[in-house]
C-alpha positions as CSV (number, residue, x, y, z in Angstrom):
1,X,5.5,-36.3,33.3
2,X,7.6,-34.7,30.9
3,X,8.5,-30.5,30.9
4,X,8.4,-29.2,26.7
5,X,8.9,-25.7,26.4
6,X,7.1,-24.5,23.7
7,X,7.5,-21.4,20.9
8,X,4.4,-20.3,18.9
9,X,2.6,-16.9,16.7
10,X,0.1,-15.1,18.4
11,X,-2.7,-14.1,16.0
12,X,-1.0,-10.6,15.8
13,X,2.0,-12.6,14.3
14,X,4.4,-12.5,17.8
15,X,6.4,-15.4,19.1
16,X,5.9,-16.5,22.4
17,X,7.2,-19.0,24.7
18,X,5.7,-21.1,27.3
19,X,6.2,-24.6,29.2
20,X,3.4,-27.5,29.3
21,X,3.7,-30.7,31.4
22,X,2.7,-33.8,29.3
23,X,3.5,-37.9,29.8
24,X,4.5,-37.3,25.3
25,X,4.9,-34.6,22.6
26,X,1.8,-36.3,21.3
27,X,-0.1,-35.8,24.2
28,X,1.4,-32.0,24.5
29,X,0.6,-31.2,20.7
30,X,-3.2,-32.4,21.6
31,X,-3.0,-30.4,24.7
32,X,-2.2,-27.4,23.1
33,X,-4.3,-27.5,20.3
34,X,-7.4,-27.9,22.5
35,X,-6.2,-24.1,23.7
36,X,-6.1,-23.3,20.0
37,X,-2.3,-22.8,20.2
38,X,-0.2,-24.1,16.8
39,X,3.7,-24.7,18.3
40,X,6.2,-24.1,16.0
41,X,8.8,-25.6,17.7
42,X,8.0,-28.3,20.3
43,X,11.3,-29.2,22.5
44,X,11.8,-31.5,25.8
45,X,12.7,-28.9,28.6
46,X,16.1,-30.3,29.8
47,X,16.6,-30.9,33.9
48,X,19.7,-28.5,33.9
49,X,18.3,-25.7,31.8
50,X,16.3,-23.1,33.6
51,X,12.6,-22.5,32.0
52,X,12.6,-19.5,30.1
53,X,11.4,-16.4,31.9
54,X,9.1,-13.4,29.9
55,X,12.3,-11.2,29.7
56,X,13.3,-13.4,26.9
57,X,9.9,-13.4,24.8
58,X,10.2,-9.7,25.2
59,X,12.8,-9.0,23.7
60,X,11.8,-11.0,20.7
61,X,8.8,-8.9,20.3
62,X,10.8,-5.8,20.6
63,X,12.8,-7.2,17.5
64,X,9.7,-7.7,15.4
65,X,8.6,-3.9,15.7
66,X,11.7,-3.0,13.4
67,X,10.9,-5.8,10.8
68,X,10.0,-4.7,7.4
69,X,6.5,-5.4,6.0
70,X,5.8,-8.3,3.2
71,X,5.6,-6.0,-0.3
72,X,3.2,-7.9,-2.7
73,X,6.0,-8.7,-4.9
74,X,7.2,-10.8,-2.1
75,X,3.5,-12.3,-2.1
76,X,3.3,-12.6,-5.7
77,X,6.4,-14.4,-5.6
78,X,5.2,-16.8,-2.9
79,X,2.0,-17.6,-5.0
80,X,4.3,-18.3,-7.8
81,X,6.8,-20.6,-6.2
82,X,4.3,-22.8,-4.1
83,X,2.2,-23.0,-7.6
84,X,5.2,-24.7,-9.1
85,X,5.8,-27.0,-6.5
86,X,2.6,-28.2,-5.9
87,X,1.9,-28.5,-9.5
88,X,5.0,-30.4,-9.6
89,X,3.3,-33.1,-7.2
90,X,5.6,-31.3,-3.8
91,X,3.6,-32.3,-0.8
92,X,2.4,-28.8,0.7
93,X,4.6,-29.4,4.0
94,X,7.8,-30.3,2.0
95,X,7.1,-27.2,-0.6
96,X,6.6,-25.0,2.5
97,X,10.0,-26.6,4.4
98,X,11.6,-25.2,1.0
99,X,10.2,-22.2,0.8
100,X,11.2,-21.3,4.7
101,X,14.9,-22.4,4.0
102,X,14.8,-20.1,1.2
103,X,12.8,-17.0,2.6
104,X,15.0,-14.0,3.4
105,X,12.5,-12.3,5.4
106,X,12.3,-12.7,9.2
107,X,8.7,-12.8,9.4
108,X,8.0,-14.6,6.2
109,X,10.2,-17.4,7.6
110,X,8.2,-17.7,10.8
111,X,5.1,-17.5,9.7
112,X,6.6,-20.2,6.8
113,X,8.2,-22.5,10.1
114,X,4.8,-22.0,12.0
115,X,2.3,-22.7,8.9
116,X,4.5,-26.3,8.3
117,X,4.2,-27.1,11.8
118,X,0.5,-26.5,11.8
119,X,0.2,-28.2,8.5
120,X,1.7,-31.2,9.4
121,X,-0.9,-31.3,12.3
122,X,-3.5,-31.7,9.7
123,X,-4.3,-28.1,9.4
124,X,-5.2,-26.2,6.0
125,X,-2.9,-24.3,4.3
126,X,-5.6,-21.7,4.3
127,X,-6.4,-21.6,7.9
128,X,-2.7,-21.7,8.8
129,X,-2.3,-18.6,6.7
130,X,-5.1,-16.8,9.0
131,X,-3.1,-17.2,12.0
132,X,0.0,-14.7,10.3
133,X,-2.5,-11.4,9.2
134,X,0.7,-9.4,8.8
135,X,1.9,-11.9,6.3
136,X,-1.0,-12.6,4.4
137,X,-3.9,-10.3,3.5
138,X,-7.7,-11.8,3.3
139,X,-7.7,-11.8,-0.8
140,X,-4.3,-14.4,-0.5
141,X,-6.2,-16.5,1.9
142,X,-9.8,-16.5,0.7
143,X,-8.0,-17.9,-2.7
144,X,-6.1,-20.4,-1.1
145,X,-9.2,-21.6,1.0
146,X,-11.5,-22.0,-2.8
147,X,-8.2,-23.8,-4.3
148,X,-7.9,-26.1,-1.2
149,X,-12.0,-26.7,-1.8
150,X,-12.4,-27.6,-5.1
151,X,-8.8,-29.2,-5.3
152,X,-7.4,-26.9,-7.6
153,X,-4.6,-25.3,-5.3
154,X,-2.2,-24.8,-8.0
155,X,-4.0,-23.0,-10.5
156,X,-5.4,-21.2,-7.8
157,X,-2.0,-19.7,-6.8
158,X,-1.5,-19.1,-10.2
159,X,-4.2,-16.7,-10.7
160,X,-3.6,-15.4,-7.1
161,X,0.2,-14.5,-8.4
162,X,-1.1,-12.9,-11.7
163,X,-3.6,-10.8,-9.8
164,X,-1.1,-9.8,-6.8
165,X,1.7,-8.8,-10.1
166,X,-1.2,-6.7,-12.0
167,X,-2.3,-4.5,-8.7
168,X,1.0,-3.8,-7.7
169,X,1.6,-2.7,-11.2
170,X,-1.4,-0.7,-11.2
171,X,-0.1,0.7,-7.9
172,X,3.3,1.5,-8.9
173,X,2.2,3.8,-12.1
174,X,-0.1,5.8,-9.8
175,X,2.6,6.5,-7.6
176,X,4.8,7.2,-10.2
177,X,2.3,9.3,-11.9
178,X,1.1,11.2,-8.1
179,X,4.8,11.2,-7.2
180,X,6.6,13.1,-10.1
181,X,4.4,16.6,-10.0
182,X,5.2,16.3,-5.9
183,X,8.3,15.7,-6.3
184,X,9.4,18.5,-9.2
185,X,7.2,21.2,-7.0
186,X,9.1,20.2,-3.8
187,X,12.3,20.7,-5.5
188,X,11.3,24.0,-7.0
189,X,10.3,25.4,-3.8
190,X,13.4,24.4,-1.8
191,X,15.2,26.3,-4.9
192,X,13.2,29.4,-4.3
193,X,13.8,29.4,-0.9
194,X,17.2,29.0,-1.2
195,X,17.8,31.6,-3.9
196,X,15.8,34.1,-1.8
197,X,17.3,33.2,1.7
198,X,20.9,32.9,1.0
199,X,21.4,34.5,-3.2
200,X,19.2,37.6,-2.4
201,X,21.1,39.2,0.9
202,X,24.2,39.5,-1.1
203,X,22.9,41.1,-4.0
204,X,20.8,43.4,-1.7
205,X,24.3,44.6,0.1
206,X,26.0,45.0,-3.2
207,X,22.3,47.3,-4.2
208,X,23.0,49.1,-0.7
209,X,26.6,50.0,-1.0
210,X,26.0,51.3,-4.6
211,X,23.2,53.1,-4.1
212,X,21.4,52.4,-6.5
213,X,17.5,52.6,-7.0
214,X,15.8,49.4,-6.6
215,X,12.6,48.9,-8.8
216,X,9.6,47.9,-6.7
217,X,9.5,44.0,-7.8
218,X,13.1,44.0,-6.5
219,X,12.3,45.9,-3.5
220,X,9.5,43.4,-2.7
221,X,12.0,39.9,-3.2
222,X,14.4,41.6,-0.7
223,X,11.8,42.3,1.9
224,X,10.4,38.7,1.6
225,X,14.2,37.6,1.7
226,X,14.4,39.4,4.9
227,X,11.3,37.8,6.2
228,X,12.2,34.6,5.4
229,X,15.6,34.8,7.2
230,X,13.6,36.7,10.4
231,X,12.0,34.8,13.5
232,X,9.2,34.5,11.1
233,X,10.7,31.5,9.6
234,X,10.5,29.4,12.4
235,X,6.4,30.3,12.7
236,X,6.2,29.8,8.9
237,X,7.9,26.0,9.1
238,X,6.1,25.2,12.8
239,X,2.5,26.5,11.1
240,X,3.4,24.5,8.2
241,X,4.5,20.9,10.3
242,X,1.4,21.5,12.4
243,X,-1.0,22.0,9.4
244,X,0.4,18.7,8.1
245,X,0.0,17.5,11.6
246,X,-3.8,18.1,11.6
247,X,-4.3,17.1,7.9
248,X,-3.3,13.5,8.7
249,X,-5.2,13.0,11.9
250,X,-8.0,14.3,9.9
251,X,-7.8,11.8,6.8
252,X,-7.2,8.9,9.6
253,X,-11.0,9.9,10.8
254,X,-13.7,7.9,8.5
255,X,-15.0,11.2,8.0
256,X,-11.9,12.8,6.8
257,X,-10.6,10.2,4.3
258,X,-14.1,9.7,2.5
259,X,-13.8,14.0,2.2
260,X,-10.2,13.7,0.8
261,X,-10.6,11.0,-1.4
262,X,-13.3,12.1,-2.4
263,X,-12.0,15.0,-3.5
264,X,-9.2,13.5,-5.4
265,X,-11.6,11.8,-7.4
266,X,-13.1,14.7,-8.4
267,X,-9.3,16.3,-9.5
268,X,-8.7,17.5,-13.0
269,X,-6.6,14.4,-14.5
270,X,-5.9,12.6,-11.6
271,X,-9.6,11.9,-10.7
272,X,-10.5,9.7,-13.6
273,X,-6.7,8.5,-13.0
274,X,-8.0,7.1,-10.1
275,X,-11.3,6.0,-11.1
276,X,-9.5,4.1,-13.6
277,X,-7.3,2.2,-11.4
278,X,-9.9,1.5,-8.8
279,X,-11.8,0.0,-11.7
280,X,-9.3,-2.0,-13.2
281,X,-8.4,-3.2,-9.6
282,X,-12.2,-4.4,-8.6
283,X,-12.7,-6.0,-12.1
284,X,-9.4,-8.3,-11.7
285,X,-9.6,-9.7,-8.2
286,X,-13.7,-9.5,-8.7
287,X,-12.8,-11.7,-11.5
288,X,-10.1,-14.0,-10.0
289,X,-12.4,-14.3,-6.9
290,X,-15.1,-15.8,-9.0
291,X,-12.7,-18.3,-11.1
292,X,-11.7,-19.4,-7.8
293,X,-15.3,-19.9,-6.8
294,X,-15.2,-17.6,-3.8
295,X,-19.3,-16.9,-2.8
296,X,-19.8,-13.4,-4.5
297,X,-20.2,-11.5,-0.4
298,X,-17.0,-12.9,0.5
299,X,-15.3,-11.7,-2.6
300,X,-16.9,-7.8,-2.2
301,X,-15.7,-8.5,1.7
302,X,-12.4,-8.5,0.6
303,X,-13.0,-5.7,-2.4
304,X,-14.0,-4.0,0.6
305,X,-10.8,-4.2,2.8
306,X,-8.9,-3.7,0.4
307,X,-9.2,-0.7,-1.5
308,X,-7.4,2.2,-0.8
309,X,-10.2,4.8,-1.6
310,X,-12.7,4.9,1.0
311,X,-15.3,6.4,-0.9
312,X,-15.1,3.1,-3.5
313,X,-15.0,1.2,-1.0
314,X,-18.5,2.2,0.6
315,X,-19.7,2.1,-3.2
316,X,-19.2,-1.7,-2.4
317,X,-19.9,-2.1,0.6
318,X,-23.4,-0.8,0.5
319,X,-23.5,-2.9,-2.8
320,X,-23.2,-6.2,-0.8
321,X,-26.1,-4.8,1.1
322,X,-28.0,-3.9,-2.2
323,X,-27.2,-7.7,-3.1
324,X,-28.3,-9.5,0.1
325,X,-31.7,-7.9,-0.8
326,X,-31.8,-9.7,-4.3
327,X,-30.3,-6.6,-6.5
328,X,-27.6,-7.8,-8.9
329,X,-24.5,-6.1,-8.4
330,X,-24.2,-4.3,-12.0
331,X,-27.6,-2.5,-10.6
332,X,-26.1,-1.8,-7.0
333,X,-22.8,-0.6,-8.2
334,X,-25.0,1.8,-10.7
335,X,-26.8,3.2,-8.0
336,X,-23.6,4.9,-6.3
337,X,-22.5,6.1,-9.4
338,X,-18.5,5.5,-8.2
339,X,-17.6,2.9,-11.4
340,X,-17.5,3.8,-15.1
341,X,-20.5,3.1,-16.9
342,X,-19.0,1.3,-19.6
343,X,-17.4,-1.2,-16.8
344,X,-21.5,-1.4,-14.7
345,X,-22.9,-2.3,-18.5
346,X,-20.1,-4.7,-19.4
347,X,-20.4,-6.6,-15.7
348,X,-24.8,-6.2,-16.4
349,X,-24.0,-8.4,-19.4
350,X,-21.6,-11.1,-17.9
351,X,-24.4,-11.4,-15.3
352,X,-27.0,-12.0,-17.9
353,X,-24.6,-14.6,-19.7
354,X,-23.3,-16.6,-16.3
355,X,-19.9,-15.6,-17.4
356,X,-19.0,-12.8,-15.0
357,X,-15.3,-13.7,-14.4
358,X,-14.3,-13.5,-18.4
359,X,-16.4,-10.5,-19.2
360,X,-14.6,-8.9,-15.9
361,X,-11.5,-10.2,-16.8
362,X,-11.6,-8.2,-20.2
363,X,-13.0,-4.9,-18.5
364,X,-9.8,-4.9,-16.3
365,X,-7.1,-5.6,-19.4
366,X,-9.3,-2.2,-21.1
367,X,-9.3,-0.1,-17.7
368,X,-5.8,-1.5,-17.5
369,X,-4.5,-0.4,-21.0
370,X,-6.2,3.2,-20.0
371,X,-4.4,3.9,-16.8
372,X,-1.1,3.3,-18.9
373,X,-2.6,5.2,-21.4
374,X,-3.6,7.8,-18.8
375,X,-0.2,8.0,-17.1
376,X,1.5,8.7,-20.2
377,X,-0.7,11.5,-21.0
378,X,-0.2,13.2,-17.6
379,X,3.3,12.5,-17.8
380,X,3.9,14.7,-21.1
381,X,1.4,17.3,-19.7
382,X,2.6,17.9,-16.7
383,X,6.4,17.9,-17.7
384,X,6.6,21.1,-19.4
385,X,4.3,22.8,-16.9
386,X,6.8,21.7,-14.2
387,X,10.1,23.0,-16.3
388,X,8.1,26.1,-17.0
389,X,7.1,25.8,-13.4
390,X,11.3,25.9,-12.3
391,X,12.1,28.2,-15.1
392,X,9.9,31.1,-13.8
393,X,10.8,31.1,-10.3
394,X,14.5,31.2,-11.2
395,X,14.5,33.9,-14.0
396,X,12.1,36.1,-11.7
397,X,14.7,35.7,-8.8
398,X,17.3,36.6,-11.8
399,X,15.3,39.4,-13.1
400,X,14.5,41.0,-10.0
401,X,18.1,41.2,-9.3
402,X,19.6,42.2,-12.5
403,X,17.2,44.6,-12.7
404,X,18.8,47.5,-10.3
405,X,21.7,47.1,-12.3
406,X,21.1,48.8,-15.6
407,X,20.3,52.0,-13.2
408,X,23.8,51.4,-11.7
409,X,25.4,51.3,-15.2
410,X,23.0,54.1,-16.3
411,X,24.2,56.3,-13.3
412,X,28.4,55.3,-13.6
413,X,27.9,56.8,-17.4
């Protein structure tokens, strides 16, 4: 009997390591799949070397906590590279061997080395990407699985790129149309507190020394001044970190989110922003689901995890529900009233025509069109509110200390 030591991914995506007595690596592969264990390395244990203890697994698995998630670009990218090689006639083992050697990011490449060693023991591609869930989310996989099915992998990945590309887009304009009015008010409230805290005291000692009367508005920014640069502060800024504190543990409760999103898509604007974008979203990977030939449960399944508004995403979930009773899914998704009309009676006809996937593919380049549309428009609305915005808090802080001056000049006279 022989001594291999062995490396392989947990399902949580961690290496491990662990020693196996077998007469042959054949026998030892067999041995370890019938424990449901993929190696990814698979190495004779030499006489001399000692096995290798916990200590060292450990402190690989301390290293993976700082590693940086996969971004769907990196995904996208993925789906677009193995498309061209397999398209190309690259056997899927060689095409993932390339794709390892060129992978920058730690975890991409192991879970790349691991998914060619389980390959090349007959696995799926699909069911090798299950075993790395921090690598691959259940949309990428449940594509892979329908290309692998009806042997039309590379097309497949195409559309599975294409969709990745158009919701990260979709993603990045709703951050960047969320993000701007946050990040203009932040910066005009760390200017009003810094005009008041450090500009304000030495106009107020100048007001002081002079004399002079101080008109009530004035009177009022040099008390707050004072306040701000009291004990108070340090309440203000703990009441303030602990109010943010309980606001997050309260939208990580079911409860909580469904309330706050909820909410935001009821927001002037930015509610039928976001209604936009969750419809464009649903339409597109609805549609690329069904090209693929994922069942139409699995494909809301996924909808499902995937969303990033709860309250959308019980809209479908108690649509799958609605369907396993025999409802079609324009009627269910009418019934919660969370989707656009426009997009329920477009996907009502596709159903009634049998082509679903085109008519939802043409609802998400409209919905598509209208979130650029839409971030535009907030854009130039909300630009001159937030220069107005900044220009108002500075000239009041001006005003209110200019103001004790013309008594000043009117007394020297």
């Amino acid at each position: 009997m022989t001594t291999f030591l062995v490396t392989y991914a947990t399902r949580s995506g961690r290496m491990r390591e662990m020693t196996l007595e077998a007469s042959s690596p054949a026998e030892a592969r067999r041995g370890l799949r019938s424990r449901g264990i993929i190696p990814a390395t698979l190495v004779r244990k030499e006489s001399n070397k000692p096995v290798l203890t916990n200590k060292p697994a450990q402190a690989i698995e301390w290293g993976h906590l700082f590693e940086s998630r996969i971004s769907v670009k990196e995904k996208a990218l993925f789906a677009n590279k193995l498309s061209a090689l397999v398209d190309a006639g690259v056997p899927i083992m060689r095409s993932l061997d390339l794709m390892h050697q060129q992978q920058k990011s730690a975890l991409f490449r192991r879970a790349l080395a691991a998914m060619t060693a389980e390959v090349n023991q007959g696995s799926s591609l699909g069911s090798a990407m299950r075993r790395w869930p921090k690598v691959f989310d259940n949309l990428s996989i449940a594509m892979v699985e329908a290309g692998e099915a009806g042997g039309v992998l590379d097309e497949t990945l195409k559309r599975l790129a294409k969709l990745l590309e158009e919701n990260a887009r979709l993603q990045n304009q709703l951050k960047a149309a969320m993000g701007y009015p946050i990040t203009v008010l932040v910066i005009a409230i760390l200017v009003f507190l810094g005009m008041t805290i450090f500009l304000i005291p030495t106009f107020a000692e100048i007001f002081d020394q002079l004399g002079a009367e101080l008109p009530v508005f004035t009177q009022m920014m040099i008390n707050l001044s004072k306040l701000l640069r009291s004990t108070f502060s340090i309440f203000l800024v703990g009441g303030i970190i602990l109010a943010i504190y309980a606001f997050t543990r309260y939208n990580a409760t079911p409860v909580g989110r469904r309330q706050v999103d909820g909410t935001l898509l009821k927001l002037p604007l930015f509610g039928d922003l976001l209604q936009k974008t969750a419809s464009a979203q649903f339409c597109r990977t609805m549609s690329s689901l069904s090209k693929a030939g994922v069942p139409i449960m699995m494909s809301l399944e996924i909808l499902h995890d995937t969303t990033n508004n709860a309250v959308v995403g019980d809209a479908i979930r108690n649509s799958r529900n609605d369907i396993s009773e025999g409802v079609p899914l324009s009627t269910a998704l009418a019934l919660k009233r969370v989707f656009p009309e426009m997009m329920v009676s477009m996907l009502a006809i596709g159903e009634e025509t049998g082509e679903m996937d085109i008519m939802l593919s043409k609802v998400a380049d409209f919905y598509e069109d209208e979130v650029s549309t839409a971030v535009k428009t907030i854009t130039s609305l909300i630009e001159p509110l937030m220069i107005v915005l900044v220009g108002g808090i500075v000239g009041s802080i001006l005003l209110a200390m200019y103001m004790p001056m013309f008594s000043v000049f009117e007394h020297i006279r």
